[in-house]
Residue frames as qw, qx, qy, qz and C-alpha x, y, z in Angstrom:
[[0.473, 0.445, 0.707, -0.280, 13.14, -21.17, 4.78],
 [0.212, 0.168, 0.589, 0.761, 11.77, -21.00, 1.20],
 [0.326, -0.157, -0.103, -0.927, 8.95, -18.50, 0.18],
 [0.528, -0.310, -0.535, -0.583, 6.57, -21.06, 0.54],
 [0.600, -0.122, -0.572, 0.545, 7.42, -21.61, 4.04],
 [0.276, -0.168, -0.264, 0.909, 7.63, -18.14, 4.69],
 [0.307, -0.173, -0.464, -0.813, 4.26, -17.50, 3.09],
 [0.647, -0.345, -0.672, -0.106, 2.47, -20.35, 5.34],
 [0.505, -0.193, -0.557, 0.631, 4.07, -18.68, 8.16],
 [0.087, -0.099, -0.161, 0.978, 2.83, -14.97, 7.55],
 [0.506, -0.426, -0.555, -0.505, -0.60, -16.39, 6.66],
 [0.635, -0.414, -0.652, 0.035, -0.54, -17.56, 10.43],
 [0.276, -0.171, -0.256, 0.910, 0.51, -14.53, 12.01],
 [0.294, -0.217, -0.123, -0.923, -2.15, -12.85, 10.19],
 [0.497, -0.336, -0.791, -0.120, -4.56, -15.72, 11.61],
 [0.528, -0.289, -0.633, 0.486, -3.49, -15.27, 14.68],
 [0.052, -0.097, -0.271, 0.956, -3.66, -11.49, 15.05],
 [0.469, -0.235, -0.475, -0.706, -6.99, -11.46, 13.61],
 [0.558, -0.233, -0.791, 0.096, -7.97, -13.87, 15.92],
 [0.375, 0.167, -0.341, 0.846, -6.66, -11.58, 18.66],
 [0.027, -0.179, 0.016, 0.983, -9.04, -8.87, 17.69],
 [0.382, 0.438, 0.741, -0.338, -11.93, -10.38, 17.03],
 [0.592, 0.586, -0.242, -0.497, -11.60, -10.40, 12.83],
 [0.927, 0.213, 0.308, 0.011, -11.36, -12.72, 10.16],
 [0.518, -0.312, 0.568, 0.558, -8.41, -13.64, 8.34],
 [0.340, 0.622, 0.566, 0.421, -10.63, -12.41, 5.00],
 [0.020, -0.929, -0.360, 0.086, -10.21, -8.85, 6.19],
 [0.234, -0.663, 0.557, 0.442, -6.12, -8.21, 5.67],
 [0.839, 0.537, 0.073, 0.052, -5.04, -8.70, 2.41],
 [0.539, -0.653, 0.316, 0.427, -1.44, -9.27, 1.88],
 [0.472, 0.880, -0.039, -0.041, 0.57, -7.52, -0.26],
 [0.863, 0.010, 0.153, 0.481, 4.18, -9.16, -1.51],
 [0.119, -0.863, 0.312, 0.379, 7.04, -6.45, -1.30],
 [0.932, 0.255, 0.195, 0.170, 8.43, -7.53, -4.37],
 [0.240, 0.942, -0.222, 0.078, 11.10, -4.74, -5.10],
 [0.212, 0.686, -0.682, -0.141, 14.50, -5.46, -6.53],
 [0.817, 0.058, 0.505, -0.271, 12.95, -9.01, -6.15],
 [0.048, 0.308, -0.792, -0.526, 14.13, -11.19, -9.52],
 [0.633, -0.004, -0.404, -0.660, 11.30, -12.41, -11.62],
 [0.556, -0.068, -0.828, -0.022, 11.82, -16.27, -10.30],
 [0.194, -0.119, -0.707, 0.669, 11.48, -15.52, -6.99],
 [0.521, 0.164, 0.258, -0.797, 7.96, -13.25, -7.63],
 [0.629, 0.195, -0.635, -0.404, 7.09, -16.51, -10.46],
 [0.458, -0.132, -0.865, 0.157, 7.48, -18.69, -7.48],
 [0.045, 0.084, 0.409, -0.908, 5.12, -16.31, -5.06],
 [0.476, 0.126, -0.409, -0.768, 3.03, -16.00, -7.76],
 [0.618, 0.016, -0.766, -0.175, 2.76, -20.12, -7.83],
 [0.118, -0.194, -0.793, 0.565, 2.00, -20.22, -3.69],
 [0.028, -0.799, -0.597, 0.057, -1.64, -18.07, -4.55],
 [0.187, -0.616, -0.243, 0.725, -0.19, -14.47, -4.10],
 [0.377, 0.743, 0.524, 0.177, -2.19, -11.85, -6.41],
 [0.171, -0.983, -0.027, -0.057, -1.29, -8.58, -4.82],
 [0.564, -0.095, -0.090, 0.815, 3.00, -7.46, -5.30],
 [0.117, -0.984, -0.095, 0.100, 3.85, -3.99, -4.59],
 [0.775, 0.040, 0.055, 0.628, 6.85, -2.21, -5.73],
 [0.392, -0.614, -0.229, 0.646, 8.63, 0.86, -5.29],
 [0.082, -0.483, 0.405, 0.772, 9.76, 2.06, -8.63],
 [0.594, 0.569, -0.045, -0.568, 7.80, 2.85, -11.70],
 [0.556, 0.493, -0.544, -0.389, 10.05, 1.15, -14.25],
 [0.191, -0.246, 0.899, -0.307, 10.39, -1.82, -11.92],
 [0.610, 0.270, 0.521, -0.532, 6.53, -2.23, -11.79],
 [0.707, 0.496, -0.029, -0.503, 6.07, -2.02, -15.47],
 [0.321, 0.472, -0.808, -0.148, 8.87, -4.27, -16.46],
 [0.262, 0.001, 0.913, -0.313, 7.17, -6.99, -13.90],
 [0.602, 0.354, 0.433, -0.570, 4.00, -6.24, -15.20],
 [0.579, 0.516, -0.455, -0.439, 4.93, -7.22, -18.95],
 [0.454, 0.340, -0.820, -0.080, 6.46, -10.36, -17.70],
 [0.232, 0.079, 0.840, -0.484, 4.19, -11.61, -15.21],
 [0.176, 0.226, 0.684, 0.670, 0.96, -12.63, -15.78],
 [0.053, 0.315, 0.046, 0.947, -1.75, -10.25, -16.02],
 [0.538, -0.699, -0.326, -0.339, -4.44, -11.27, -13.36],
 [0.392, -0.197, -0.447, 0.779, -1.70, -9.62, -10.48],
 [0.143, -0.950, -0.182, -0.208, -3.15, -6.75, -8.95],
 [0.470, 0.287, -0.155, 0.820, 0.16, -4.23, -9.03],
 [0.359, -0.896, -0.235, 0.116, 0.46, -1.93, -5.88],
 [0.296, 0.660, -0.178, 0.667, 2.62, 1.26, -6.59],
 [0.590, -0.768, -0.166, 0.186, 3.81, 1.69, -2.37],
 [0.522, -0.176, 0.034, 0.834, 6.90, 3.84, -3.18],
 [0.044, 0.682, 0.035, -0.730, 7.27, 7.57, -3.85],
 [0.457, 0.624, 0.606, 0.187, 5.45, 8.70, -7.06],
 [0.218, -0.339, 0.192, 0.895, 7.42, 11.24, -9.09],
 [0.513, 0.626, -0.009, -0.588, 4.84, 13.43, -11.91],
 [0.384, 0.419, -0.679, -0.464, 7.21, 12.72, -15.07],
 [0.018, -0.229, 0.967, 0.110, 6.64, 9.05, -14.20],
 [0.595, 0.235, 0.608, -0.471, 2.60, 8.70, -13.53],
 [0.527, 0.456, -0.408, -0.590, 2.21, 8.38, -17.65],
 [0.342, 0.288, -0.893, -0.049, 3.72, 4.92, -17.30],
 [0.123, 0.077, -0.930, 0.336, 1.73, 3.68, -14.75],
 [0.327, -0.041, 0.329, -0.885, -1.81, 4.36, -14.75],
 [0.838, 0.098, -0.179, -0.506, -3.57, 1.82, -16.69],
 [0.646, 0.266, -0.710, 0.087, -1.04, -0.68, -14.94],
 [0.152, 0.190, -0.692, 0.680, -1.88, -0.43, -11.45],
 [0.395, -0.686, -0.599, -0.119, -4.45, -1.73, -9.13],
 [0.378, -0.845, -0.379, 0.022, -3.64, 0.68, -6.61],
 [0.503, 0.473, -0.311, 0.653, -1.58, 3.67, -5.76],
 [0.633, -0.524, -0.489, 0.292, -0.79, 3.62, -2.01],
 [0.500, -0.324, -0.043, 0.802, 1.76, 6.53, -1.98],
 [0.023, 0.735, 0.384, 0.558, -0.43, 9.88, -3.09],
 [0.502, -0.373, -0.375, 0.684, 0.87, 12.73, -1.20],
 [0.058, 0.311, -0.013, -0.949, 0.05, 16.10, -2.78],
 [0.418, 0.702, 0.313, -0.485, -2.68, 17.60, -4.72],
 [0.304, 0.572, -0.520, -0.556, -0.12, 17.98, -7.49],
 [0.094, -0.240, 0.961, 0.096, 0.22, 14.56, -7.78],
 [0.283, 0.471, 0.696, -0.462, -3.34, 13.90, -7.52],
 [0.362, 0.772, -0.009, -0.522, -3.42, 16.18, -10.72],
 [0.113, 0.479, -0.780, -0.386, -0.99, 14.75, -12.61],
 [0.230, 0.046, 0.962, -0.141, -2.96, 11.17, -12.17],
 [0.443, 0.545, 0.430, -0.568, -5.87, 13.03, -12.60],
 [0.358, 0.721, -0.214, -0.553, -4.76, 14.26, -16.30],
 [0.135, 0.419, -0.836, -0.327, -3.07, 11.01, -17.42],
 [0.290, 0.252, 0.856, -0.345, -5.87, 8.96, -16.25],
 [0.567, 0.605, 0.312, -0.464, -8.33, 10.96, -18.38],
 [0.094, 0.601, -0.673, -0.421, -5.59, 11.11, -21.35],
 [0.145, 0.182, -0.954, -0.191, -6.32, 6.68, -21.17],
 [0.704, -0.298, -0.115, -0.634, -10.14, 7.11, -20.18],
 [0.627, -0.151, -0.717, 0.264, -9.28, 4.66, -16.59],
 [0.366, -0.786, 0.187, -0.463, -10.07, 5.78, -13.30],
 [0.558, 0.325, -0.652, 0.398, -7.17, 5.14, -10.94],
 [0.662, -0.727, -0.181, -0.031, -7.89, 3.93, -6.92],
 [0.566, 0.416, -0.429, 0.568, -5.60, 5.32, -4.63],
 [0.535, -0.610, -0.428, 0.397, -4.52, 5.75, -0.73],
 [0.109, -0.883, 0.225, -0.397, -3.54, 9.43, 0.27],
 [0.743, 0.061, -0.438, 0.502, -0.29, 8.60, 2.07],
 [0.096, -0.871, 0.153, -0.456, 0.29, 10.09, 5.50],
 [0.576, 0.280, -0.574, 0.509, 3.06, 10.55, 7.58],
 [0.582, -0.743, -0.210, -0.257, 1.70, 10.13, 10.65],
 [0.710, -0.317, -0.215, 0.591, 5.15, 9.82, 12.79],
 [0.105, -0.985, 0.063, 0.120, 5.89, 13.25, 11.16],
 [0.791, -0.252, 0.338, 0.443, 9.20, 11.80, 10.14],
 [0.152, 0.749, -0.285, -0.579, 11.39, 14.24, 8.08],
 [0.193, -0.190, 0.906, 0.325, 13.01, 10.96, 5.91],
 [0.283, 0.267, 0.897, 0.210, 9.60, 10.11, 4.60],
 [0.158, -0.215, -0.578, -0.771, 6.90, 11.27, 2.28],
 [0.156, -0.534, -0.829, 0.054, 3.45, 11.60, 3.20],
 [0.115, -0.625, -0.068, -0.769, 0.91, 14.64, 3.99],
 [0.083, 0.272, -0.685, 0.670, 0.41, 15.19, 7.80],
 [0.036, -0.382, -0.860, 0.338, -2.13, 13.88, 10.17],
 [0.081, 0.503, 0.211, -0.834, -3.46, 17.68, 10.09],
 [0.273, 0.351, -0.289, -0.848, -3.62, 18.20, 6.44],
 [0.188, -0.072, 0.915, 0.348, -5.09, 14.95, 5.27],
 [0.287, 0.486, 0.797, -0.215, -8.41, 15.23, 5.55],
 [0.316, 0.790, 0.032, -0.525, -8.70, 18.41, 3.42],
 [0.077, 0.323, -0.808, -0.488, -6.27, 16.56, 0.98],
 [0.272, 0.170, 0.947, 0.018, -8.51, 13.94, 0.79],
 [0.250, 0.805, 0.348, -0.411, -11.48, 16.75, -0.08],
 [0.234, 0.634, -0.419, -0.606, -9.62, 18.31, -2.93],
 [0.260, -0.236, 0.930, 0.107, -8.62, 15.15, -4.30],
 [0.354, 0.310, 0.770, -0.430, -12.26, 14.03, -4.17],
 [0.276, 0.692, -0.048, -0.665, -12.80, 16.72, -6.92],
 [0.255, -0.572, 0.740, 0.244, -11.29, 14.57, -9.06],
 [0.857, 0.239, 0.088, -0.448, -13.49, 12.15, -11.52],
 [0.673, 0.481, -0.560, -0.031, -10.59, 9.93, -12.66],
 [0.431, 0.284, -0.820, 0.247, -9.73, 9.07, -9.46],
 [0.627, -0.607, -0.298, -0.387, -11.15, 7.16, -7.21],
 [0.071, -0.608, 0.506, -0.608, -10.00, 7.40, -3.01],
 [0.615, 0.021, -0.785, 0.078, -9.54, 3.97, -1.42],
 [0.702, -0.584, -0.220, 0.344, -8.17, 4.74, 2.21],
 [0.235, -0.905, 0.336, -0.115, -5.31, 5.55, 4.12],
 [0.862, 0.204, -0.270, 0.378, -1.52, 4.62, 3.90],
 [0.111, -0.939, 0.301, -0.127, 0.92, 5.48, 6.09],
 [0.685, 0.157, -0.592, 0.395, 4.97, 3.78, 6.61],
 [0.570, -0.813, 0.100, 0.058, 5.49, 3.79, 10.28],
 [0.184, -0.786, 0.586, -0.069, 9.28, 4.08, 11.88],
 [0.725, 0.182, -0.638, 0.183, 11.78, 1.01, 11.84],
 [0.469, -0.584, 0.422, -0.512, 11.25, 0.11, 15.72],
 [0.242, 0.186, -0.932, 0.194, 13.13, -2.74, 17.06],
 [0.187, 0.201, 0.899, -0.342, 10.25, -3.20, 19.40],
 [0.054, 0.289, 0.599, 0.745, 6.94, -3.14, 17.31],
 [0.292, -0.719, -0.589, 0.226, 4.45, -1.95, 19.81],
 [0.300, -0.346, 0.042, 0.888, 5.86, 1.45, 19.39],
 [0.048, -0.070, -0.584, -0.807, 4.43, 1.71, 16.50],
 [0.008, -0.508, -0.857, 0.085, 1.03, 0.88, 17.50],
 [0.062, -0.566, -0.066, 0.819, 0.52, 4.75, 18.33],
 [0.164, 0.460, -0.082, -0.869, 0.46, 5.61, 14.98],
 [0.071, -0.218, -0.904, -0.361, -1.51, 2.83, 13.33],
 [0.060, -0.608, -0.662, 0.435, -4.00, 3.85, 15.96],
 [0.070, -0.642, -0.211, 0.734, -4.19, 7.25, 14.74],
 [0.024, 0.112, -0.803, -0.585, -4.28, 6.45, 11.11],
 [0.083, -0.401, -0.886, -0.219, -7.00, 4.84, 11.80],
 [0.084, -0.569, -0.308, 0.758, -8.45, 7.54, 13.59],
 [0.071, 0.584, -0.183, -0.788, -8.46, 9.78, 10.86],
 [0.129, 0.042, 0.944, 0.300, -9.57, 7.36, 8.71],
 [0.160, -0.600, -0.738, 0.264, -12.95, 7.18, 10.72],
 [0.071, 0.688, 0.262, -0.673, -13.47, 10.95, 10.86],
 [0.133, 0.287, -0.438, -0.841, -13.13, 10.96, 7.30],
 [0.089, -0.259, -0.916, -0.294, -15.65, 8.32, 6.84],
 [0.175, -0.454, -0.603, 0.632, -17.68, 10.78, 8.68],
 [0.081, 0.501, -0.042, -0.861, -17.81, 13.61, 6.65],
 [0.628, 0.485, 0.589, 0.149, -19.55, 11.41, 3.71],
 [0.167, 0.733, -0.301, -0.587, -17.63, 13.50, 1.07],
 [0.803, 0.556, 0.115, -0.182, -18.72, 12.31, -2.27],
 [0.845, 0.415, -0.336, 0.041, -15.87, 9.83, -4.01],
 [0.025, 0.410, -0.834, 0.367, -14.04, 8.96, -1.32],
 [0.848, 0.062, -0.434, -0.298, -14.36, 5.79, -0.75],
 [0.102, -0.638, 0.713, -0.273, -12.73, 4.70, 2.75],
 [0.987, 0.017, -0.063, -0.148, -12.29, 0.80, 2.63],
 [0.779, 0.260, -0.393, 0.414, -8.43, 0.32, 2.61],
 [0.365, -0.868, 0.335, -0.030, -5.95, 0.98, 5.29],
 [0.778, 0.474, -0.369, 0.185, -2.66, 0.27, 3.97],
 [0.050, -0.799, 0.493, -0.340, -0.44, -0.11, 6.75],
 [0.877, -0.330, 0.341, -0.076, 2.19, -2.50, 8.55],
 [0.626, 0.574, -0.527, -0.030, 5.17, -4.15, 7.28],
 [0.734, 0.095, -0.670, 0.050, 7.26, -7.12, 7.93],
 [0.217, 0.155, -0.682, 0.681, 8.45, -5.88, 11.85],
 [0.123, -0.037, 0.364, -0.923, 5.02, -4.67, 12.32],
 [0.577, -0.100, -0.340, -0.736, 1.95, -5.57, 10.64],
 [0.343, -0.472, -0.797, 0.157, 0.56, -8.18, 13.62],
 [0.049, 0.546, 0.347, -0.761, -0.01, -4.71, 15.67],
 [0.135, 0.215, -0.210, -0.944, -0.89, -2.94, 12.75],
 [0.419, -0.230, -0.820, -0.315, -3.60, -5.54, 12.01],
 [0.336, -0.254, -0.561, 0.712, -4.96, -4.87, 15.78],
 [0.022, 0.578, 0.177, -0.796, -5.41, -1.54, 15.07],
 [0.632, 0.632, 0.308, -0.327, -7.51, -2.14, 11.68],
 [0.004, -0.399, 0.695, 0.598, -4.82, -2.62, 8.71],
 [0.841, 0.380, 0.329, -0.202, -6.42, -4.33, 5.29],
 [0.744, 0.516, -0.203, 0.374, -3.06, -4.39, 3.70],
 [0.638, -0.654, 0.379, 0.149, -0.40, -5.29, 4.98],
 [0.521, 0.801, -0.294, 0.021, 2.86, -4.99, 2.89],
 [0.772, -0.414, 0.481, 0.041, 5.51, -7.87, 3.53],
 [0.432, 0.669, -0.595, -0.109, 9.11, -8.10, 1.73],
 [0.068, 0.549, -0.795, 0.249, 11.64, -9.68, 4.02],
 [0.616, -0.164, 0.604, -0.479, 9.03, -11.82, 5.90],
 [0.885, 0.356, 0.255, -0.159, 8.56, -13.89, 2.02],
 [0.689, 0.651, -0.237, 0.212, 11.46, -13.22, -0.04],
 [0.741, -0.400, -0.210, 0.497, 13.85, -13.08, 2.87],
 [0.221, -0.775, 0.091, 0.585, 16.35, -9.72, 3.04],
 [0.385, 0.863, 0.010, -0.326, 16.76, -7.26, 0.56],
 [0.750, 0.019, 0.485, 0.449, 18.42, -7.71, -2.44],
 [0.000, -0.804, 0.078, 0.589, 19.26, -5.08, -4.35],
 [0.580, 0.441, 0.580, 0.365, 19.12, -6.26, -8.44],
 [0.190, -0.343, 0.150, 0.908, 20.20, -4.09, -11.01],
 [0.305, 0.687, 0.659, -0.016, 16.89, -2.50, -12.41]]
């Protein structure tokens, strides 16, 4: 199937789970995995309605962003090294993948450097998985509280990658609990945090993760088909 196929198809999955659950299909926003993607293939995405790519690497993003055009709304969802945040703050709608406090500083200082304030998810690794990034279920909410401190940036939600689980209901667990913690921050009304996003779900997963309250949902393989690995 071509993208646009495969675009009509993951609209109706999201229908459907919505449906499920008793939401509207206006409450998930979907977010093209576009990494190591070739321009034509995001140029023809682009042409099916999609606003919202996401990509892993920095110099990836910004090369896409010069040659695309400029009403996308760029979603940094990979690991965010310091040296690189310089490049990427006044190009991104959203960073999904904000794990430390340094980081959170560094954003903070280049952000004021280009007078922008930058939205972002606090990324947590709610499986606990050693292979990925993210602060822990435990610490987030105090991350989220430093952070807060923060006048350049402003605090979206919550992101978190689940596991690669052949059966996706596994996963459900820790969408649930995301969300959880979500909710108890929205509790503590701490001043700039802003909880409206939940990034979570991907191509094996994101009907459950929708279920269990996703508003992005982050989908490579399910539009562009398997991974392709371009030399960037």
């Amino acid at each position: 199937m071509g993208i646009k196929e495969n675009l009509d198809s993951v609209k109706t999955h999201i229908e459907a789970a919505c449906a499920s659950c008793g939401r509207t299909a206006g409450e998930v926003k979907l977010i093209a995995v576009s990494k190591t993607k070739p321009l034509p293939m995001l140029e023809e995405a682009y042409a099916c309605g999609c606003r919202d790519f996401g990509e892993n690497k920095v110099q990836e993003l910004v090369d896409k962003y010069e040659a695309m055009p400029k009403d996308i709304r760029w979603h940094m969802i990979g690991h965010l090294q310091r040296n690189k945040v310089k490049y990427l703050v006044d190009k991104v709608f959203l960073i999904h993948s904000v794990d430390s406090l340094r980081l959170a500083q560094e954003i903070e200082k280049e952000a004021a450097k280009k007078n922008v304030t930058v939205n972002i998810l606090v990324e947590v690794n709610v499986a606990g998985e050693e292979s990925k990034f993210g602060t822990t279920s435990e610490e987030a909410s105090a991350l989220v509280e430093q952070i807060a401190k923060l006048p350049h940036i402003r605090i979206k939600g919550l992101m978190t990658i689940a596991p690669y689980a052949e059966d996706s209901e596994q996963n459900r667990r820790y969408f649930a609990k995301l969300k959880q913690i979500y909710v108890d921050i929205i509790h503590k009304n701490i001043d700039n945090v802003f909880m409206e996003e939940l990034s979570m779900g991907m191509t094996g997963d994101y009907k459950v993760a929708i279920t269990e309250g996703a508003t992005y949902i982050r989908v490579g393989t399910g539009i562009f088909g398997e991974r392709e690995y371009a030399a960037f």
